[in-house]
VOVOPA-370961 format. One record per residue (C-alpha): residue in one letter; x negated, y negated, z; residue number from 1. Coordinates in pm, 1 decimal. Layout:
residues N
resn, xx, yy, zz, resi
A, X, Y, Z, NUM .
...
//
This chain:
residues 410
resn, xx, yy, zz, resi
X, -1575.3, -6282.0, -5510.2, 1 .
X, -1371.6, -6580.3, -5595.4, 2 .
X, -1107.3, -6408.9, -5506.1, 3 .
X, -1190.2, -6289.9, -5226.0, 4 .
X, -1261.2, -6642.6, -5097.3, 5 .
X, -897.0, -6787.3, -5208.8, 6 .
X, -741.5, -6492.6, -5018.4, 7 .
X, -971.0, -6583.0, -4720.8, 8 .
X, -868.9, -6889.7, -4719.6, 9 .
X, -497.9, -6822.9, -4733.7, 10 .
X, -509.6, -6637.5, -4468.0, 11 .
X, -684.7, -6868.7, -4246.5, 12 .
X, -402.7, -7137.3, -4371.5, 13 .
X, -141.0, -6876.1, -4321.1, 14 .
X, -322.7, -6798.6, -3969.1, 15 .
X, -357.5, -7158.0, -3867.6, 16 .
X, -7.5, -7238.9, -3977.8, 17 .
X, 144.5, -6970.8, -3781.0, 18 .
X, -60.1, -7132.0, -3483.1, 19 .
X, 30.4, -7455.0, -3504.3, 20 .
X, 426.9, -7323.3, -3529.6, 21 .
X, 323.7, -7131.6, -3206.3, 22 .
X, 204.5, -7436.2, -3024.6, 23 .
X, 505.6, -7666.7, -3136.8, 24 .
X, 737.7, -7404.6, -3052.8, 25 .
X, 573.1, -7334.7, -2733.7, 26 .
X, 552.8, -7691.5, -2674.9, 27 .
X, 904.0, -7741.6, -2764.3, 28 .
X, 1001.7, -7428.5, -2524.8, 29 .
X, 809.7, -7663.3, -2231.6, 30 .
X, 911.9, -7928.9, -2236.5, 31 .
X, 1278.5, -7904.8, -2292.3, 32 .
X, 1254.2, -7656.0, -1941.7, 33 .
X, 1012.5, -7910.0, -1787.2, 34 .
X, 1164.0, -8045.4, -1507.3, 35 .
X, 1292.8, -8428.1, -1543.0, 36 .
X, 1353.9, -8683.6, -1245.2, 37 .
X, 1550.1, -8906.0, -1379.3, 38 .
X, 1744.9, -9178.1, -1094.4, 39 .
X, 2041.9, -9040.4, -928.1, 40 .
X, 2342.0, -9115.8, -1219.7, 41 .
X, 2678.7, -9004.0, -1293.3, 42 .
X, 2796.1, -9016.5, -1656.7, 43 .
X, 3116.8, -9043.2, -1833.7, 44 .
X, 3163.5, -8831.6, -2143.9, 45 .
X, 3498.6, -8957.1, -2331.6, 46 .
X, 3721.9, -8685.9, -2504.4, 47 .
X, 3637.4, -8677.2, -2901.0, 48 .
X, 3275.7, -8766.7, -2853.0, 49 .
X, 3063.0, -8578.2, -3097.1, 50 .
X, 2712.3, -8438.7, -2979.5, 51 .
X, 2509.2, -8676.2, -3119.4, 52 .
X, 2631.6, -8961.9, -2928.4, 53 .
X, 2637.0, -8740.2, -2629.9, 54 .
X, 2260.2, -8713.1, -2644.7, 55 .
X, 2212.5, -9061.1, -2750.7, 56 .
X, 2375.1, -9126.2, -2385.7, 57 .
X, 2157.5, -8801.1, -2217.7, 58 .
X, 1835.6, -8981.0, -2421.6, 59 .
X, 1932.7, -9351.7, -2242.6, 60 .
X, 1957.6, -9250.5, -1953.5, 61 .
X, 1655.8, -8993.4, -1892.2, 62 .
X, 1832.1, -8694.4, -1856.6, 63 .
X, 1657.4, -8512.0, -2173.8, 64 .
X, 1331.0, -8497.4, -2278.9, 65 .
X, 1360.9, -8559.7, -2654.3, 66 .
X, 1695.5, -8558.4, -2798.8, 67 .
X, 1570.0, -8402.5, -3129.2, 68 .
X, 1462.3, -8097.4, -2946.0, 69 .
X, 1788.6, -8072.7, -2725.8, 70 .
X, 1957.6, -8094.9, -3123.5, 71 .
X, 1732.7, -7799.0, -3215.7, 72 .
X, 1801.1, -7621.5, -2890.0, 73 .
X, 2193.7, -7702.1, -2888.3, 74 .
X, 2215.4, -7575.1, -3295.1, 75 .
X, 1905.9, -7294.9, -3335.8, 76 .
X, 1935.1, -7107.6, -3014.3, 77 .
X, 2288.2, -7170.8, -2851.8, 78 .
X, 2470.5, -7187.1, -3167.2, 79 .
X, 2578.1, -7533.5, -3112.4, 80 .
X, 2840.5, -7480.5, -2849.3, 81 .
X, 3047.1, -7762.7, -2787.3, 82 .
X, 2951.9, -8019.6, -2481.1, 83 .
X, 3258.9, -8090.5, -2291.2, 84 .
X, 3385.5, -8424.0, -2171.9, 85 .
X, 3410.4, -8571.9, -1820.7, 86 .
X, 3252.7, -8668.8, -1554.2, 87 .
X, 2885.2, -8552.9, -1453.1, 88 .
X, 2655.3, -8635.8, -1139.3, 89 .
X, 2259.2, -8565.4, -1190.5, 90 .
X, 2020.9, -8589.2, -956.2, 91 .
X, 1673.6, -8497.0, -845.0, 92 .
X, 1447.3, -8269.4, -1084.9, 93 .
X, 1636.8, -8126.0, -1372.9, 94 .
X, 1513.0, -7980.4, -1747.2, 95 .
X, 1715.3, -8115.4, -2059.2, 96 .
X, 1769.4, -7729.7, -2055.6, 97 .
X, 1989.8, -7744.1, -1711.8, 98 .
X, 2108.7, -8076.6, -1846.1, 99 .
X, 2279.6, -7889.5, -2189.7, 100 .
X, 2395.3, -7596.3, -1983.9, 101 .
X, 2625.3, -7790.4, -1712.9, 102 .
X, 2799.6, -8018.0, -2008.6, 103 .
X, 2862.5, -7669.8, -2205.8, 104 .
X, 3021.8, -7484.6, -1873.8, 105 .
X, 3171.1, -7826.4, -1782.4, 106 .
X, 3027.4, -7885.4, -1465.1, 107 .
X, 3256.7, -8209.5, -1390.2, 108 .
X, 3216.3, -8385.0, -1080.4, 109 .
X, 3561.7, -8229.7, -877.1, 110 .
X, 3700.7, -8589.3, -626.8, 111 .
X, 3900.8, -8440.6, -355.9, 112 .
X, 4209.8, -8600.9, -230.2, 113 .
X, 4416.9, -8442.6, 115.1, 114 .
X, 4798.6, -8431.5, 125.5, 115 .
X, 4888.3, -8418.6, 426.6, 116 .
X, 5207.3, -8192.5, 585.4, 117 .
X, 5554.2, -8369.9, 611.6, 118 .
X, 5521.7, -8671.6, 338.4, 119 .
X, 5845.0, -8705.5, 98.9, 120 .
X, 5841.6, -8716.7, -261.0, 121 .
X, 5747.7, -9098.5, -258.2, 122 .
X, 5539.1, -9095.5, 57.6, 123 .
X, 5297.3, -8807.1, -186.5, 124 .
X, 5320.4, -8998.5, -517.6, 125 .
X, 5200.5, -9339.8, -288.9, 126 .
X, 4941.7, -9094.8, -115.0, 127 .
X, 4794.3, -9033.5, -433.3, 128 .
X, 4770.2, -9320.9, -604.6, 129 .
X, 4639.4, -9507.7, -294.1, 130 .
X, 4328.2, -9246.6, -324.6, 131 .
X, 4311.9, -9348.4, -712.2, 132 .
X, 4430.1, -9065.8, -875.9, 133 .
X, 4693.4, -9205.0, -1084.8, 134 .
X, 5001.2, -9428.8, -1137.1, 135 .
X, 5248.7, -9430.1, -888.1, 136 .
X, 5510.3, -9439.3, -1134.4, 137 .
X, 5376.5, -9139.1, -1357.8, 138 .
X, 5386.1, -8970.0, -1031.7, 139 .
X, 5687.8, -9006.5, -922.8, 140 .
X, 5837.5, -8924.8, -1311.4, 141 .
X, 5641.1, -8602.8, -1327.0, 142 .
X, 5801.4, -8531.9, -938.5, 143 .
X, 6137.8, -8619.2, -1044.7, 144 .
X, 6182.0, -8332.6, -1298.5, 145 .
X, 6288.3, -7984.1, -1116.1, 146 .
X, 6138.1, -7768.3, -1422.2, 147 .
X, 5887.3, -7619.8, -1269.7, 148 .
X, 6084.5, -7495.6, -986.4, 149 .
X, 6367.1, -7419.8, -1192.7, 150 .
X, 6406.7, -7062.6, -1145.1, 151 .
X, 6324.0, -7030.0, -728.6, 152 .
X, 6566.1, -7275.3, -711.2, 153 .
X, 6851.5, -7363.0, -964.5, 154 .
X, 7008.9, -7707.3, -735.1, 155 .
X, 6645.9, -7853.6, -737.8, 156 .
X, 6722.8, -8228.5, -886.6, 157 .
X, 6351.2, -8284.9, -780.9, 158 .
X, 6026.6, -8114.1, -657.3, 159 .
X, 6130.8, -8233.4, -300.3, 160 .
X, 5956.3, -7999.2, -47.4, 161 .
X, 5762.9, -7817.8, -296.7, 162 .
X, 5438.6, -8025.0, -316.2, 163 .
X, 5213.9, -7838.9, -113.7, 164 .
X, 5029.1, -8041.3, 134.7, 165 .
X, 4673.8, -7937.5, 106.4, 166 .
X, 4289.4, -8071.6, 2.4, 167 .
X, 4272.2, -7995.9, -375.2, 168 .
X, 3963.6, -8128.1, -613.6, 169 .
X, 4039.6, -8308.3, -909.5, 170 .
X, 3817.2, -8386.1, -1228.7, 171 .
X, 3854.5, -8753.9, -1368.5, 172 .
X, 4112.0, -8770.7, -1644.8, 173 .
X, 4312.9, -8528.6, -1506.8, 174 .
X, 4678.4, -8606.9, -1570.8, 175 .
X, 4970.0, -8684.7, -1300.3, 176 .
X, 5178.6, -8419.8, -1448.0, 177 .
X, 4885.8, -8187.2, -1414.2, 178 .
X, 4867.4, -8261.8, -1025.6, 179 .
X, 5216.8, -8232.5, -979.5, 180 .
X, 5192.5, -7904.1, -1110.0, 181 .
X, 4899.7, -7782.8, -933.9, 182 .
X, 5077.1, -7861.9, -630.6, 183 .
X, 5382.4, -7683.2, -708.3, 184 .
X, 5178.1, -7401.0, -855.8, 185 .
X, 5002.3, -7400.8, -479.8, 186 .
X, 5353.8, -7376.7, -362.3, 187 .
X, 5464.3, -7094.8, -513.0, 188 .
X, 5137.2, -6902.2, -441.0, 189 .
X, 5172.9, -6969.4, -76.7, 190 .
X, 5471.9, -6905.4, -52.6, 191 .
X, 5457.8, -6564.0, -288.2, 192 .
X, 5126.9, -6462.3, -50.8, 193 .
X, 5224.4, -6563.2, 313.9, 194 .
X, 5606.8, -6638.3, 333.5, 195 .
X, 5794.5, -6408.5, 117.2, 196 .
X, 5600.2, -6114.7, 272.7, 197 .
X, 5785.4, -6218.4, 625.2, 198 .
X, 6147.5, -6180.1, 496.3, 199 .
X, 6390.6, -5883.5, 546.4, 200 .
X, 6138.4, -5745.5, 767.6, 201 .
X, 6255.6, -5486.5, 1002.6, 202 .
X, 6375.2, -5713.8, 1357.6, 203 .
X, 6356.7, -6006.0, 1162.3, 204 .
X, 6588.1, -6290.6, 1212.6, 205 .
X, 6623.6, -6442.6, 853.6, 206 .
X, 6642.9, -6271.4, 529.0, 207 .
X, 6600.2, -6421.2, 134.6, 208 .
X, 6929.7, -6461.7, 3.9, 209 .
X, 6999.4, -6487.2, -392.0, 210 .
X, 7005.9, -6908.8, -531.2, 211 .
X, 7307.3, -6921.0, -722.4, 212 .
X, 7243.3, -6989.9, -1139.9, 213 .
X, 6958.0, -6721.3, -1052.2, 214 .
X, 6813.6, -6589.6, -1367.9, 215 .
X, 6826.6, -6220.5, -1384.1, 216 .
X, 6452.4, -6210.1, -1336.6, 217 .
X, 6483.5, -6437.9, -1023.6, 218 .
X, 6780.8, -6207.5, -895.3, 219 .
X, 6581.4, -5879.9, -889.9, 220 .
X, 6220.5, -6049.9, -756.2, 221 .
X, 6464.6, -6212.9, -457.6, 222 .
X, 6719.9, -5904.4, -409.1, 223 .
X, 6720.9, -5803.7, -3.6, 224 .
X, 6556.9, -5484.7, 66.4, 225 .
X, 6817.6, -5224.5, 66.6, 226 .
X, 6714.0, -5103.7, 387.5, 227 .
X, 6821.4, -5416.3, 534.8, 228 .
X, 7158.2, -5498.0, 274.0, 229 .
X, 7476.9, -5511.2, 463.4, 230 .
X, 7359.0, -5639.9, 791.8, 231 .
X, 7582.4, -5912.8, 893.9, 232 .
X, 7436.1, -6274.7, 822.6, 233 .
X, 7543.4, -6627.2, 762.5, 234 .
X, 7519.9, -6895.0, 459.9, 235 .
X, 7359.9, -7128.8, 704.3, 236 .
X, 7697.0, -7318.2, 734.0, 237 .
X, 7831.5, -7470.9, 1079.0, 238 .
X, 8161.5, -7617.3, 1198.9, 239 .
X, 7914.4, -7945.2, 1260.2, 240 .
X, 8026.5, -7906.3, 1616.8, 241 .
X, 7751.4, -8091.9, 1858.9, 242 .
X, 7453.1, -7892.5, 1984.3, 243 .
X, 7660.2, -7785.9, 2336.8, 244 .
X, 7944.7, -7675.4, 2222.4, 245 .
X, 7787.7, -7344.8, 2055.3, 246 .
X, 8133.7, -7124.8, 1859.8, 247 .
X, 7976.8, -6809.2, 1872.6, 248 .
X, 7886.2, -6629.0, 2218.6, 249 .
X, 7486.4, -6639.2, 2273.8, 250 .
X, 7444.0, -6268.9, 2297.2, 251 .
X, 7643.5, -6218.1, 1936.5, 252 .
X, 7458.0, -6483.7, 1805.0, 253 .
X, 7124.2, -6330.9, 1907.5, 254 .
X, 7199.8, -5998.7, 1731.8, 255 .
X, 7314.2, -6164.6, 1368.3, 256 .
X, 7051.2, -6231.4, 1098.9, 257 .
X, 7067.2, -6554.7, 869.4, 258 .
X, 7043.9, -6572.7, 500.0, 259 .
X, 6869.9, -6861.7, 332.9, 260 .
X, 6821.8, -6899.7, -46.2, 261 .
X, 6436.6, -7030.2, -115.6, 262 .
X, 6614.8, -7386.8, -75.2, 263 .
X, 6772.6, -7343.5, 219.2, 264 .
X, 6457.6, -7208.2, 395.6, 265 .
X, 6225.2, -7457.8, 232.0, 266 .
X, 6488.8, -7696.7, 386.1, 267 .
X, 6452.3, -7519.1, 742.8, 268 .
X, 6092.7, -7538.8, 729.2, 269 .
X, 6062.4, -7904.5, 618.0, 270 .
X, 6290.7, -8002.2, 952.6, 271 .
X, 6019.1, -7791.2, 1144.9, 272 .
X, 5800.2, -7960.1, 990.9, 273 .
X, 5882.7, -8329.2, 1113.1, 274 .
X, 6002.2, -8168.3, 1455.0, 275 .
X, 5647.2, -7963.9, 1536.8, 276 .
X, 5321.4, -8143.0, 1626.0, 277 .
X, 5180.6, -7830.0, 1776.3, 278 .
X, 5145.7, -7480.8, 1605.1, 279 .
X, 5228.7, -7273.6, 1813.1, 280 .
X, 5554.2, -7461.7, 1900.7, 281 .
X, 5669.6, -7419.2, 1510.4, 282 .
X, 5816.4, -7035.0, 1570.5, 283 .
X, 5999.9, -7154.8, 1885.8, 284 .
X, 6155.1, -7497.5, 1717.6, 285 .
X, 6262.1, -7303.6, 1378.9, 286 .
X, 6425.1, -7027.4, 1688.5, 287 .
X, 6631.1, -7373.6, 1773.4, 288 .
X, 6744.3, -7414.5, 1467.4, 289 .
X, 6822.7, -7046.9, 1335.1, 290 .
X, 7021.5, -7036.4, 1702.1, 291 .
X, 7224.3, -7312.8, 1645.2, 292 .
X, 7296.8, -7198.2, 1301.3, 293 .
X, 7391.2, -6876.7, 1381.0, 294 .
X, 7616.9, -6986.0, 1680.9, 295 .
X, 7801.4, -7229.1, 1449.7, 296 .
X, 7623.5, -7551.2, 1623.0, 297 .
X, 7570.5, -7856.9, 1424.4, 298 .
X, 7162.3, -7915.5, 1400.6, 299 .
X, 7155.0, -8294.6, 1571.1, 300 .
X, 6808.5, -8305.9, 1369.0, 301 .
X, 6716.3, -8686.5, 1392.1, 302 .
X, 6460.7, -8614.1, 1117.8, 303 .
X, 6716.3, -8583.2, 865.0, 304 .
X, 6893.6, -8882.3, 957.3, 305 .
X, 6554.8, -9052.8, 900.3, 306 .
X, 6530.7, -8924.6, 535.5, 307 .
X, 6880.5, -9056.3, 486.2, 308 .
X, 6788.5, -9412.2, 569.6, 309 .
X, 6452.9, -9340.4, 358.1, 310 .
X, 6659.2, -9266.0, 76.3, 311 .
X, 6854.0, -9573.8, 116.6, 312 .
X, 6572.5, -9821.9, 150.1, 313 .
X, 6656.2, -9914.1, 515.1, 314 .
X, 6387.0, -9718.8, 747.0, 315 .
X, 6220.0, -9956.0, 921.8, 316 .
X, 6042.4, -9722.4, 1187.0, 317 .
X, 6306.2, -9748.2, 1454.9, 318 .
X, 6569.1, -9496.4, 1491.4, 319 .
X, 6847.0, -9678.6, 1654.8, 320 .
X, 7184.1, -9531.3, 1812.1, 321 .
X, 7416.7, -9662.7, 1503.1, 322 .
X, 7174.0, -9472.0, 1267.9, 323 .
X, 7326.0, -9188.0, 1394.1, 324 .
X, 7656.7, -9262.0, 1253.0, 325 .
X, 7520.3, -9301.3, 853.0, 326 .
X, 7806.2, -9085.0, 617.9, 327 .
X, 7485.7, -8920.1, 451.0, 328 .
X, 7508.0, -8537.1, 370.0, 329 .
X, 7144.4, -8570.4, 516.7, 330 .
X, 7298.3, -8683.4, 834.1, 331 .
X, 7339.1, -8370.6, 1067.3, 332 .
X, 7553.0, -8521.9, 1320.4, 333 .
X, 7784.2, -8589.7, 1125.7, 334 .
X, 7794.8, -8258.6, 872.2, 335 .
X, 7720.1, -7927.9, 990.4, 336 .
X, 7477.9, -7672.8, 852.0, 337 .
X, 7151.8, -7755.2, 689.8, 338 .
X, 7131.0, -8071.5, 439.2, 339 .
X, 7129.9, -8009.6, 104.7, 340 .
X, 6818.2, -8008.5, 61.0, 341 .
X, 6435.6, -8011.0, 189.2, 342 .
X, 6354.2, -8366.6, 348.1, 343 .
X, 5968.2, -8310.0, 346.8, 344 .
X, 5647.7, -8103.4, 228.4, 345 .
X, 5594.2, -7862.5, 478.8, 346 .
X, 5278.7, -7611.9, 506.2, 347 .
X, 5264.8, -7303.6, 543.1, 348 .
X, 5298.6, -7280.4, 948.7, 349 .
X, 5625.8, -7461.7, 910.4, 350 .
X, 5737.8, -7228.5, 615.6, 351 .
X, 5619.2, -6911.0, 790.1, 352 .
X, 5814.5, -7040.9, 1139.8, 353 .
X, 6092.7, -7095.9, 924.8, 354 .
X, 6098.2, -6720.4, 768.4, 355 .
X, 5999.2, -6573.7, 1081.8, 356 .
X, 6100.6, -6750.6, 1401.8, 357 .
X, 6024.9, -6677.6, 1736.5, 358 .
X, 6321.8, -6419.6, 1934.4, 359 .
X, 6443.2, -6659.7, 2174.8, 360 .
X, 6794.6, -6778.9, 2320.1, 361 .
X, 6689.9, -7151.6, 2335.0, 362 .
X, 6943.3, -7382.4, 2227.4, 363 .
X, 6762.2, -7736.9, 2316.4, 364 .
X, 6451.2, -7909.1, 2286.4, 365 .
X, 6301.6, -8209.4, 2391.6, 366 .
X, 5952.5, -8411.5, 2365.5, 367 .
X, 5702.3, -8466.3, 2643.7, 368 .
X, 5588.4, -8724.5, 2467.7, 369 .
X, 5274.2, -8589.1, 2415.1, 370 .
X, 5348.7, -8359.3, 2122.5, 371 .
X, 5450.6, -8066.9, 2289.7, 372 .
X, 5822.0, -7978.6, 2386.4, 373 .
X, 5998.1, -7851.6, 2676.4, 374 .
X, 6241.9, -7560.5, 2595.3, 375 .
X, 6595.9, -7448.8, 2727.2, 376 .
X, 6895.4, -7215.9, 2658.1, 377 .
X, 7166.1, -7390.4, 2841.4, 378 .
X, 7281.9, -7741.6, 2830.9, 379 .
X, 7235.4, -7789.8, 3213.0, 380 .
X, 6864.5, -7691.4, 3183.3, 381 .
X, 6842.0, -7926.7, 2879.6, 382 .
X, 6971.7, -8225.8, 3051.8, 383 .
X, 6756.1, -8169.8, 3390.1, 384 .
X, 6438.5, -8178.6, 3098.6, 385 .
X, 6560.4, -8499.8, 2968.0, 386 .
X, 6599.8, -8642.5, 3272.9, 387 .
X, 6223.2, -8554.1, 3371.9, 388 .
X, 6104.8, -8606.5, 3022.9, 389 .
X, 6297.9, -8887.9, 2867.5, 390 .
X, 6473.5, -9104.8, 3125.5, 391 .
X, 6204.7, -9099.8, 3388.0, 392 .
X, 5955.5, -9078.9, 3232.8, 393 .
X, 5994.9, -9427.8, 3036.5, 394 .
X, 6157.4, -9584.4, 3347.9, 395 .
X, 5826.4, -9511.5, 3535.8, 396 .
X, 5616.6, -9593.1, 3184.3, 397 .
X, 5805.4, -9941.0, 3144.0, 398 .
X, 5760.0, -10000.8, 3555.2, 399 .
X, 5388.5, -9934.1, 3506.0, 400 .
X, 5373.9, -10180.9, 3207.8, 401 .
X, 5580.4, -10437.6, 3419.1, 402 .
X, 5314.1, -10396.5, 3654.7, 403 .
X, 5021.2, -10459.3, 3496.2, 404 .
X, 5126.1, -10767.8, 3291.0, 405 .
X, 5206.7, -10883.3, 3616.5, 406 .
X, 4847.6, -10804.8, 3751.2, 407 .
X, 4691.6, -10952.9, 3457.7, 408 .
X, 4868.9, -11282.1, 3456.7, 409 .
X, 4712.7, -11323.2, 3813.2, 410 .
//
């Protein structure tokens, strides 16, 4: 009978022990998925920070319900993953449970930053570090090295025209050799995907020619079609004759197709680039270009003889008649052919103009000065559009201003 009792009473021990472990862990289980509202707050978790700390800072600042149980959770039922550093943004209702999971997937708070189409090497580096993403001079070391662009193009000295201008999201802590190299890595995805695809096309105008220093990797991923081998083509040089005096007869010009290493069309496109305001002009101004090219013209491109004075420190904003005259190889009235090398970032409408550009005979090009352009394919129709566009157009502009500083005096 004794017995009997003892046993009875174990049980009911046993029983109310495994009750009370019931109700703790059920009462754990609740309140670590019990929604929180802590105030709206972004944390900073620092590389190296062990978990305990971490939930010190979670504890302090409301974002788990008891730090002992998140422990418990973390170790007992995740298998203490580790809880990634970074940045994190909380707010309205959240459980320590929703809390644990974003610092395991590393939910970090993403800052966006837009580069915009047409910026040099410099003009990006100051871009982003104006925005806060870094020192300029990190930047502009991590830009300087042509690595990472090494194979595409072998005379790369820098990244120059391969910083894709686009809205990317960075994390904080993020490195400026990591967003040099996301941008280049955007490159050469873009232009993979949307540019490469418009080469050596049948009726095309320009084709991918081979960079010289080409690894044998590079040589077969670049290699012409051999449907389209043999067709006659050009190196992109010129006599550096002036934009009317074309070498080559329009109508044999028209039916040659040019060959452009990844540089030398990056190059094209980058020109477009600074030319173009509108989109749908892009085609028809790269069409200039690959015409002039083609008919041994020089390219009278006064955004390359902007670059040149960039790259000596004396742009001031003004491009002035002497400018013209700069001994630059950037300068393309004075050396014919493209320059040696891309003068901007350009997108992807610039690069795609650039590999595929409109079939037209124009020759000449000049603003309306409102971003669009007025085309022509001989030099007489040329000069009666800057006549309209350009001369008259700021003689009546300049008579109108006259005119109204005269009304306003009175």
């Amino acid at each position: 009978m004794r017995l009997r009792r003892t046993l009875g009473c174990l049980f009911l021990l046993t029983l109310a022990g495994a009750l009370a472990a019931a109700a703790g862990g059920w009462w754990g289980w609740t309140t670590i998925h019990r929604p929180l509202e802590p105030a709206e707050t972004t944390i900073v978790i620092a590389p190296g920070t062990d978990g305990r700390t971490i939930l010190r800072t979670l504890d302090r600042d409301g974002l788990v319900a008891d730090p002992l149980l998140a422990r418990l959770y973390l170790v007992r039922v995740l298998g203490d993953p580790p809880l990634k550093a970074g940045e994190y943004h909380f707010e309205g209702p959240v459980s320590t449970v929703e809390v644990l999971d974003k610092l395991i997937r590393g939910e970090v708070v993403q800052h966006r930053v837009t580069v915009i189409e047409g910026l040099t090497l410099e003009e990006t580096a100051d871009s982003l570090t104006e925005a806060g993403f870094g020192d300029r001079q990190r930047f502009l070391a991590a830009m300087r090295d042509p690595a990472p662009i090494a194979d595409l193009d072998p005379q790369a000295k820098t990244l120059e025209g391969y910083l894709y201008p686009d809205t990317y999201a960075f994390s904080r802590g993020v490195t400026e050799a990591e967003i040099v190299a996301t941008m280049v890595r955007t490159f050469r995805e873009r232009f993979e995907n949307q540019v490469r695809p418009l080469l050596g096309r049948p009726g095309g105008r320009v084709r991918l020619g081979i960079p010289d220093g080409a690894s044998p990797a590079t040589r077969d991923a670049l290699a012409p079609d051999p449907a389209t081998d043999g067709i006659e083509g050009s190196d992109g040089t010129t006599t550096g004759r002036p934009p009317d005096e074309p070498t080559i007869p329009p109508d044999v010009a028209a039916g040659r197709r040019l060959t452009l290493t990844p540089r030398k069309l990056v190059t094209l496109a980058s020109i477009v680039e600074k030319e173009a305001q509108l989109d749908r002009e892009r085609p028809q101004i790269a069409a200039v270009y690959v015409n002039r090219l083609l008919a041994g013209m020089g390219l009278y491109a006064d955004p390359t003889v902007i670059y040149a004075l960039k790259l000596r420190g004396t742009w001031d904003g003004n491009l002035r008649r002497d400018d013209l005259k700069i001994d630059s190889p950037y300068n393309t009235y004075r050396y014919g052919g493209l320059p040696p090398g891309p003068i901007a970032s350009p997108g992807v409408d610039s690069l795609r103009a650039a590999a595929d550009p409109a079939h037209t005979d124009y020759l000449y090009f000049v603003s309306r000065n409102d971003g669009s352009h007025v085309f022509a394919e001989t030099l007489r129709e040329h000069n009666r559009n800057v006549a309209e566009w350009q001369k008259r157009y700021w003689r009546n502009r300049w008579a109108q201003e006259r005119q109204k500083a005269t009304e306003d005096k009175h």
